[in-house]
C-alpha positions in Angstrom: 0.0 0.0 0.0 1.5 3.6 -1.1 -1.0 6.3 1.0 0.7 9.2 -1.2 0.7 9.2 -4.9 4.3 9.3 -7.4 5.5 12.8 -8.6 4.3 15.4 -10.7 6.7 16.5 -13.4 5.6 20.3 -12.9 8.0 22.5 -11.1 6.5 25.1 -9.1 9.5 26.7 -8.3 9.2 27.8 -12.7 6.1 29.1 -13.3 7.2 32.5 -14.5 6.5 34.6 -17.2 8.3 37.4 -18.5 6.8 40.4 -18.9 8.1 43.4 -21.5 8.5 47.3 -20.1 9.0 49.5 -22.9 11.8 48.1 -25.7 14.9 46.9 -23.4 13.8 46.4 -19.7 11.9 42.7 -18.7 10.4 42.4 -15.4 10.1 38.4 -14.6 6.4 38.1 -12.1 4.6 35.5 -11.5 1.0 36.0 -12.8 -2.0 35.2 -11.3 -2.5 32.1 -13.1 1.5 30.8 -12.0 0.4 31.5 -8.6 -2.6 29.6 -8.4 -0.6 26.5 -9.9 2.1 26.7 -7.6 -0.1 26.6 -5.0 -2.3 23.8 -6.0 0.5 22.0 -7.6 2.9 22.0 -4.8 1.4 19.4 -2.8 1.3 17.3 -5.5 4.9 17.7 -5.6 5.3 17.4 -2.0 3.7 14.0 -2.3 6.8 12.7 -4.7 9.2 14.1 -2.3 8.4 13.3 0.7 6.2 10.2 -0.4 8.1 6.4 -0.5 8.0 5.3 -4.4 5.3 3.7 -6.0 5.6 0.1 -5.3 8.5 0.3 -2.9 8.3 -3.1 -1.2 12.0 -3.2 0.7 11.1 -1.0 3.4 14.3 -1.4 5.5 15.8 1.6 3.3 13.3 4.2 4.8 13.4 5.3 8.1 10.7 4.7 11.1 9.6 8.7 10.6 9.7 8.3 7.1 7.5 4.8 7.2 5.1 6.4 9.9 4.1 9.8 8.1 4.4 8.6 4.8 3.6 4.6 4.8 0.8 4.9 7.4 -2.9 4.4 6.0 -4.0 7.3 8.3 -7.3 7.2 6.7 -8.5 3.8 7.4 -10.6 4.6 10.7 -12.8 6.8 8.5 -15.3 4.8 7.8 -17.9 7.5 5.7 -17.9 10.6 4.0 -17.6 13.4 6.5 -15.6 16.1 7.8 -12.2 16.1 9.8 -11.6 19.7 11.3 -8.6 21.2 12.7 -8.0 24.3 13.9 -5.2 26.6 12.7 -3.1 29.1 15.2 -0.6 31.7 14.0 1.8 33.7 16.7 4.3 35.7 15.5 6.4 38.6 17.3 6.5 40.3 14.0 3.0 40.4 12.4 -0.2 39.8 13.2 -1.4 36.1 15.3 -4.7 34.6 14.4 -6.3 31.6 15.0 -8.8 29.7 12.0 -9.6 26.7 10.7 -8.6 23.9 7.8 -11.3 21.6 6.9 -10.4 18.1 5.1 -13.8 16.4 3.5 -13.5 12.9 3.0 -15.8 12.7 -0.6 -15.6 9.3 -1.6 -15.0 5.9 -0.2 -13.4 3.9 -2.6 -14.1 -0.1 -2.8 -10.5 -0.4 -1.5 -10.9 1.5 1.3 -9.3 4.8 -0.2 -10.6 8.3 0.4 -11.3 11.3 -2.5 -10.5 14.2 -0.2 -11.3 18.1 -0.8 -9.9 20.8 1.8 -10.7 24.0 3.0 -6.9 25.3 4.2 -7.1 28.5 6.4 -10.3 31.2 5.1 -11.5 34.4 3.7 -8.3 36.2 2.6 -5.8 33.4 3.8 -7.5 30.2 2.4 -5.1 28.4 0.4 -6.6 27.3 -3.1 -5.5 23.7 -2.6 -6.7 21.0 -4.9 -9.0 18.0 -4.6 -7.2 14.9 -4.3 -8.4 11.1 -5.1 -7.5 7.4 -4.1 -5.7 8.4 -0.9 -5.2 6.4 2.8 -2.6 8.5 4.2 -3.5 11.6 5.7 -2.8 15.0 3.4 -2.5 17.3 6.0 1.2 16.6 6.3 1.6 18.0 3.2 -0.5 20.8 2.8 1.0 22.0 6.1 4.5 22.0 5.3 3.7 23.6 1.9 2.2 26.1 3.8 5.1 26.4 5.6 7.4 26.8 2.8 5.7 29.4 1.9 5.8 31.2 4.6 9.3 30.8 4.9 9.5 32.2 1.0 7.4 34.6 1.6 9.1 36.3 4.9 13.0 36.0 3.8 13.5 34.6 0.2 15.0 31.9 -1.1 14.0 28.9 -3.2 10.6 26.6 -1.8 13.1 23.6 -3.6 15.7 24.7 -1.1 13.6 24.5 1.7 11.6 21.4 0.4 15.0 19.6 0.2 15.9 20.1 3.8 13.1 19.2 4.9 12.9 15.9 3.2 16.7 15.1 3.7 15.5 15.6 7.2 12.7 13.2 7.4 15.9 10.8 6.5 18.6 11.5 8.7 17.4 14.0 11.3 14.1 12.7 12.7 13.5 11.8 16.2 10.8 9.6 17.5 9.5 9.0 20.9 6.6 7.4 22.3 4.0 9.7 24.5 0.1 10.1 24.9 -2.3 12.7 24.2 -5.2 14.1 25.8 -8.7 13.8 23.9 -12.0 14.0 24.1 -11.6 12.9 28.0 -9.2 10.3 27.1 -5.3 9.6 27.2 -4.6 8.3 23.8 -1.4 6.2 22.5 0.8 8.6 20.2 4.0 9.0 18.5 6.0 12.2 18.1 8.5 12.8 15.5 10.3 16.2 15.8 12.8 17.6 13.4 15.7 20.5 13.0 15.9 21.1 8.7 18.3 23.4 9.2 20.3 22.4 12.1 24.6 22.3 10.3 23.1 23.1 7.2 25.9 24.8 5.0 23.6 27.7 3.7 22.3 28.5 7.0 24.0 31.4 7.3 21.8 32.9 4.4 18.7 31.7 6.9 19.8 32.8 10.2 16.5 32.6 12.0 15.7 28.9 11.2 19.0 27.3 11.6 16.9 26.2 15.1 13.9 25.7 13.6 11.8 22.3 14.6 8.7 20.8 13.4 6.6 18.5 15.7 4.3 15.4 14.3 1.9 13.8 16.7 0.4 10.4 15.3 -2.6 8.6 17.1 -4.0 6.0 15.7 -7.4 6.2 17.4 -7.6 10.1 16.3 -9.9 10.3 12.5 -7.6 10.5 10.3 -4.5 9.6 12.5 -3.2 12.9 12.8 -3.5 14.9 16.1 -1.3 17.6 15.6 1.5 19.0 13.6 3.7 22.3 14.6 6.5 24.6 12.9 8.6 26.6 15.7 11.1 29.2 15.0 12.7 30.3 18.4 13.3 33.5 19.1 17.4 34.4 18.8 17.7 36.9 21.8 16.0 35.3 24.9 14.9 31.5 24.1 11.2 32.5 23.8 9.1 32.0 20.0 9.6 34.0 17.6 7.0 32.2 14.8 5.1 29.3 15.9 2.3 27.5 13.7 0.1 24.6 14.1 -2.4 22.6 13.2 -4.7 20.3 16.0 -7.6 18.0 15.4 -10.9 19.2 16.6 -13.4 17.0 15.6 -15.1 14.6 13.1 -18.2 15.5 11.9 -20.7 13.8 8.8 
């Protein structure tokens, strides 16, 4: 069973178009359209990345974090079409925290037990236009999350999202840690596995990205949580007194038909 589909050929990190001022001065922007497929497209490409190959049977390559987020049929205690919902929080020292939502609708149930999934990431001015996606078991969120999170960290200080995408992944390989733990829900204490990781952490470019070099992210997995995913979390600690400077997250709420 491969919960995440192959990769796309497109390359997000290309979609430009070149626009003429006048007779001897180009400006390269992204248009709207570029935007809109980088977006959508990116998790798609996430997927490839981050995803074990189609068909991979000899799992003793991949590593325990990589066979848990990626090799896990998170989706296979949904049992109908419904509703997993999550809620979103923002704090930041330097702009504006918030707190929303990200819907994931489970469509379709396949006859092999695979989900069509639509999501509703973030709303009104901030809702991501993420696509529908079919035939999945693992759980999406991972990677609309961390595209999110690239680009976030495109957004605030440049760089490439491949550059960032990369480290991540070689992460997910060689940097992950896992421990055992339990979460409180819905009343109960609930079996769970957390998988942290530092991207960034001896990287040889960091000095271009100062402010993540001790930047973490956080997966909790529980298998009796819909969709198997209680929380994830992106922290970037603050450089002058060990408090946050960013911190994001996503947590499961409720299921709901």
């Amino acid at each position: 069973m491969v919960p995440f589909p192959g990769p796309h050929p497109y390359d997000p990190g290309k979609a430009l178009e070149p626009v003429t001022k006048g007779s001897n001065q180009t400006e390269i922007r992204e248009t709207s359209v570029t935007r809109y497929l980088s977006r959508t497209m990116a998790c798609i490409l996430l997927a490839g990345l981050f995803a074990l190959p189609a068909g991979a049977t000899d799992k003793s390559a991949y590593t325990p974090a990589q066979l848990a987020l990626f090799d896990t049929p998170h989706l296979q205690n949904i049992s109908k079409p419904g509703i997993l919902l999550y809620d979103f929080r923002h704090s930041a020292k330097t702009d504006e925290s918030f707190e929303d939502r990200v819907e994931l609708t489970v469509t379709k149930i396949r006859a092999d037990g695979k989900k069509d999934l639509s999501f509703q990431y973030l709303s009104g001015e901030r809702q991501k236009p993420y696509p529908a996606l079919d035939g999945f078991s693992g759980n999406p969120l991972i990677m609309l999350f961390l595209q999110h999170d690239v680009d976030e960290m495109e957004r605030s200080v440049g760089g490439a999202s491949s550059y960032y995408r990369n480290r991540i992944r070689f992460a997910f390989r060689d940097k992950a840690e896992l421990e055992q733990t339990t979460i409180e829900h819905g009343g109960q204490s609930l079996a769970a596995t957390r998988i942290t990781l530092r991207p960034f952490a001896g990287d040889a470019n960091q000095k271009h990205f100062q402010r993540f070099i001790n930047k973490r992210y956080e997966f909790l997995l529980a298998p009796e949580v819909p969709g198997g995913i209680y929380s994830i979390r992106s922290v970037v600690p603050a450089q002058d007194n060990g408090g946050t400077r960013v911190e994001n997250s996503v947590t499961f709420r409720a299921s709901a038909t």
